[in-house]
C-alpha positions as CSV (number, residue, x, y, z in Angstrom):
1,X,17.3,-4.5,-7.4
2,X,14.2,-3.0,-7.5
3,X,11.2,-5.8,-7.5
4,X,7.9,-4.7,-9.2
5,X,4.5,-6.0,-9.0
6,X,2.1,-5.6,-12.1
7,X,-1.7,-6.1,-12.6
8,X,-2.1,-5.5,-15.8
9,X,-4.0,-7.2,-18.7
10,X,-2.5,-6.1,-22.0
11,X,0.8,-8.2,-22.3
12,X,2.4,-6.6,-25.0
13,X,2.1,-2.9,-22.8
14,X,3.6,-4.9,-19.4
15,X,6.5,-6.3,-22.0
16,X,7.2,-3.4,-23.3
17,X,7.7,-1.8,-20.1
18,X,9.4,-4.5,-18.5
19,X,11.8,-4.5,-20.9
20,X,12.8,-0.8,-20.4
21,X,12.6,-0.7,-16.6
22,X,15.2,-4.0,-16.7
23,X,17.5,-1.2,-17.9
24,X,17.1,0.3,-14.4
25,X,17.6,-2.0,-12.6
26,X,13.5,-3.0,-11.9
27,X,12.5,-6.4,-12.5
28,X,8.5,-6.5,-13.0
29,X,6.9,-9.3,-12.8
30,X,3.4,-9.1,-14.2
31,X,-0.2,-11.0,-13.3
32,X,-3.3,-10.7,-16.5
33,X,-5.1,-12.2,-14.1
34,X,-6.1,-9.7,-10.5
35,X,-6.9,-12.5,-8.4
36,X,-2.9,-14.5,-9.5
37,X,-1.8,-10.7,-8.5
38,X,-3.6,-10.8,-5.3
39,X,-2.1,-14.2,-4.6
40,X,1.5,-13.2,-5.9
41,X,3.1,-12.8,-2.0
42,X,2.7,-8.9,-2.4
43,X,5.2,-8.7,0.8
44,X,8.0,-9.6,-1.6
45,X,7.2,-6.8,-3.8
46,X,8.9,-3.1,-3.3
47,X,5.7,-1.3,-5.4
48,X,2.8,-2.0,-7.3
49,X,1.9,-0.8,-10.6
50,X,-1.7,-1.6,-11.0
51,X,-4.5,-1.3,-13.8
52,X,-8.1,-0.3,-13.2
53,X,-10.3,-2.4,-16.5
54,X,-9.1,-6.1,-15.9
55,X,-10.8,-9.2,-16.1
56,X,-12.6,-10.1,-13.4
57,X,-12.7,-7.8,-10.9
58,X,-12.3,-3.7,-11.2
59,X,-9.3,-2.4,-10.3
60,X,-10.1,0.1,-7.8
61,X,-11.4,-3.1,-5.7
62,X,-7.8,-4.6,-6.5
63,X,-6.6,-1.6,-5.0
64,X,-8.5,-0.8,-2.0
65,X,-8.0,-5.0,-1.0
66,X,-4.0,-4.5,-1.5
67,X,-4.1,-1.1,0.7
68,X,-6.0,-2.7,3.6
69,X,-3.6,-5.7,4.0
70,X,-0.2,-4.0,2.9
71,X,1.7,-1.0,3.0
72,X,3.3,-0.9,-0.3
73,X,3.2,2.1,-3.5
74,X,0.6,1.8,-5.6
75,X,1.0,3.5,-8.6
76,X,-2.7,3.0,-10.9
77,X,-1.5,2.9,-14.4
78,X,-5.2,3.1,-16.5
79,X,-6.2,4.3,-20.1
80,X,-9.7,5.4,-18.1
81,X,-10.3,8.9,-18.2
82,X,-13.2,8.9,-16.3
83,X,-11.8,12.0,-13.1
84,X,-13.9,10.3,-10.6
85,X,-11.6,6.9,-10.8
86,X,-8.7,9.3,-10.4
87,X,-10.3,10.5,-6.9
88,X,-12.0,7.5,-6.1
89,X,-8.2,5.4,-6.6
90,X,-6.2,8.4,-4.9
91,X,-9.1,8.8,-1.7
92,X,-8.7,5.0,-0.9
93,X,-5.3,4.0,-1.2
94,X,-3.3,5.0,-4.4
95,X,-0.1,6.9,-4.3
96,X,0.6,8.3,-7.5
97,X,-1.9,7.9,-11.1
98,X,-0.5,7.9,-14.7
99,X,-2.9,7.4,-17.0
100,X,-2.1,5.9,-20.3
101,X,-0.5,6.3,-22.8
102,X,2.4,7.7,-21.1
103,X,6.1,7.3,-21.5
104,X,7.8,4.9,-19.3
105,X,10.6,7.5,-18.6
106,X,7.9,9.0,-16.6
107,X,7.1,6.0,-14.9
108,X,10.6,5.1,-13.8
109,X,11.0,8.5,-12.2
110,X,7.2,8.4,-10.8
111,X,8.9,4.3,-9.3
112,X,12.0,6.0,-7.7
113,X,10.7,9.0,-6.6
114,X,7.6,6.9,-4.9
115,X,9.9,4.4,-3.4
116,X,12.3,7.3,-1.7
117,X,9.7,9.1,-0.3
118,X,8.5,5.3,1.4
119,X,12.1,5.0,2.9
120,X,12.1,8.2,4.1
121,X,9.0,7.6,6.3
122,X,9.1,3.8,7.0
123,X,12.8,3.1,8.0
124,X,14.6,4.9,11.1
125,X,17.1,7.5,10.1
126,X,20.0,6.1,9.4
127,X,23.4,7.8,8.9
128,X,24.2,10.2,6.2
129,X,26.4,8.6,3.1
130,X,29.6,9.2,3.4
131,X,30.7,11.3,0.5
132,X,33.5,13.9,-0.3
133,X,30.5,15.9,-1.5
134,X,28.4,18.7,0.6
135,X,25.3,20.5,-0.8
136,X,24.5,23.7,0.8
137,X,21.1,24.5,-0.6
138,X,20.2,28.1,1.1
139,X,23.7,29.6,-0.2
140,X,23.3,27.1,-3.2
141,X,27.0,26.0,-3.1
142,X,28.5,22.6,-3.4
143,X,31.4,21.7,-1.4
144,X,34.3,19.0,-2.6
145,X,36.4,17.9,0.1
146,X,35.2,20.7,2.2
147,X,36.6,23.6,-0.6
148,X,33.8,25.3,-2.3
149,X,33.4,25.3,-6.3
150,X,32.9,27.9,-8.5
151,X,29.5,26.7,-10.5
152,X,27.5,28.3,-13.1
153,X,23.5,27.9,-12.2
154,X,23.4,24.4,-14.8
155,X,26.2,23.0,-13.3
156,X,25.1,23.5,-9.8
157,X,21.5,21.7,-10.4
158,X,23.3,19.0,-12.5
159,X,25.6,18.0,-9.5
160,X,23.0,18.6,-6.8
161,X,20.8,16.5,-8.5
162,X,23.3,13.5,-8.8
163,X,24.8,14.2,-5.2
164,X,21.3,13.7,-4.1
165,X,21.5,10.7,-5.9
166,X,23.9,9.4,-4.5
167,X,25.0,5.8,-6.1
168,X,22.0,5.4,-7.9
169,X,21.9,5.0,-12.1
170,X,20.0,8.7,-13.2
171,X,18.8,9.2,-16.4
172,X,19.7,11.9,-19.1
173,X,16.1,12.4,-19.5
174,X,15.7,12.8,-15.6
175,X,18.5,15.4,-15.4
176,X,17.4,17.7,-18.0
177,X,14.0,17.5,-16.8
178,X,15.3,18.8,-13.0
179,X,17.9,21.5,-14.6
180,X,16.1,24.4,-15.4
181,X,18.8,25.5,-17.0
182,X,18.7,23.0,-19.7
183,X,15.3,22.4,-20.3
184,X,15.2,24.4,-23.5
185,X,18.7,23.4,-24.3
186,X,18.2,19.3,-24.3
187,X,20.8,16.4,-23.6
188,X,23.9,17.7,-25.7
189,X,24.5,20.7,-23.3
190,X,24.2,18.0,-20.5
191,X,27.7,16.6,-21.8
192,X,29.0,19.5,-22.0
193,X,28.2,20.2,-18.4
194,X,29.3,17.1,-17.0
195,X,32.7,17.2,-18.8
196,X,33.2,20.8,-16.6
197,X,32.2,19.1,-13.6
198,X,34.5,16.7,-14.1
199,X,37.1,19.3,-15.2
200,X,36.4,21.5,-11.5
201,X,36.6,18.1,-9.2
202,X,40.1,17.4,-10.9
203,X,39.2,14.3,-13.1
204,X,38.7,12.2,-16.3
205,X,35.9,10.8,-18.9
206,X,38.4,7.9,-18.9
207,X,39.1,7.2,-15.3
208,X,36.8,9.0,-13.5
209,X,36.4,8.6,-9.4
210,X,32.8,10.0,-9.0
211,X,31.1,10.8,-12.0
212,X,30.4,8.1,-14.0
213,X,28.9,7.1,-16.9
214,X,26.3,4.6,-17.6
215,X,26.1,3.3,-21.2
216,X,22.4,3.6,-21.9
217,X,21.3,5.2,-19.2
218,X,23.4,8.3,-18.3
219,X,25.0,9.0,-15.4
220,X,25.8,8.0,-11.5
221,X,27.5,9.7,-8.8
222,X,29.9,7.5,-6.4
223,X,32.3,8.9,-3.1
């Protein structure tokens, strides 16, 4: 699970997007007050999702306080339009800026894709995942079980996406948006491209041994 930190002073906004990043998997837990945030053990906390106009004390101070002491995401999540916070959060410590409103689809992939590229340069390399998959990118061809498939352009981006992926929940939303293909197309094609998958790896909607579906959510890729 994916823990949260979030310094933000409009409860019914952090509810709302509590309540849909629980569906990933993300359990936020969120402080009104900055200085309760600042206090919260922010070591426990995987990323930060932070608010600039709070009570108290501005956010960017929040920010640049959290930054000096810990190396965590920040994500600054503000209705404040104003460029020069932008610049001003990015320049001392911010990873990543959404200003509101924004869709929390957007904000779960801005979490994972924020977090991933923290592993990637704070933990050692470790091992590759075992899986019966292989992506060859420059001759954009996927392997299974070392034999090569025969993939229209969609279908290759699907399963590269969720190979990538690997054993992680990915959203409908998420895979339409990285399949050129189907951007203009939308989610229906994306069953329809899945089911082939399935079809060219040899299995099953109703018993399937990689791709699976997550009710709610969409899909997730396992061996």
């Amino acid at each position: 699970m994916i823990k949260v930190l979030m310094i933000e002073d409009d409860p019914e906004f952090a509810q709302i997007l509590s309540e849909y990043l629980a569906n990933y998997n993300i359990e936020v837990t969120n402080y009104e007050d900055p200085y309760l945030g600042l206090s919260a053990g922010v070591k426990k906390y995987d990323l930060l999702i932070l608010d600039l106009t709070l009570p108290g004390m501005d956010g960017l101070d929040v920010c640049k306080e959290i930054r000096e002491k810990y190396d965590i995401p920040i994500i600054i999540s503000s209705a404040r339009s104003d460029v020069s916070d932008k610049v001003i959060g990015l320049q001392i410590g911010a990873d990543d800026y959404l200003p509101k409103p924004y869709d929390p689809k957007e904000m779960y992939a801005r979490i994972i894709s924020l977090i991933r590229r923290y592993k990637k340069s704070t933990t050692p390399e470790s091992p590759a995942v075992q899986t019966k998959f292989r992506v060859d990118d420059l001759r954009h061809q996927i392997f299974y079980e070392d034999r090569p498939l025969n993939l229209t352009p969609a279908e290759y981006e699907i399963l590269s996406y969720l190979i990538k992926q690997h054993g992680f929940s990915v959203s409908r939303e998420q895979l339409v948006y990285n399949c050129k293909s189907l951007k203009y197309k939308g989610s229906k094609s994306l069953d329809v491209i899945i089911g082939r998958l399935r079809s060219k790896i040899g299995e099953s909607s109703k018993n399937p041994q990689h791709i699976h579906s997550v009710r709610g959510i969409g899909y997730k890729l396992l061996g």
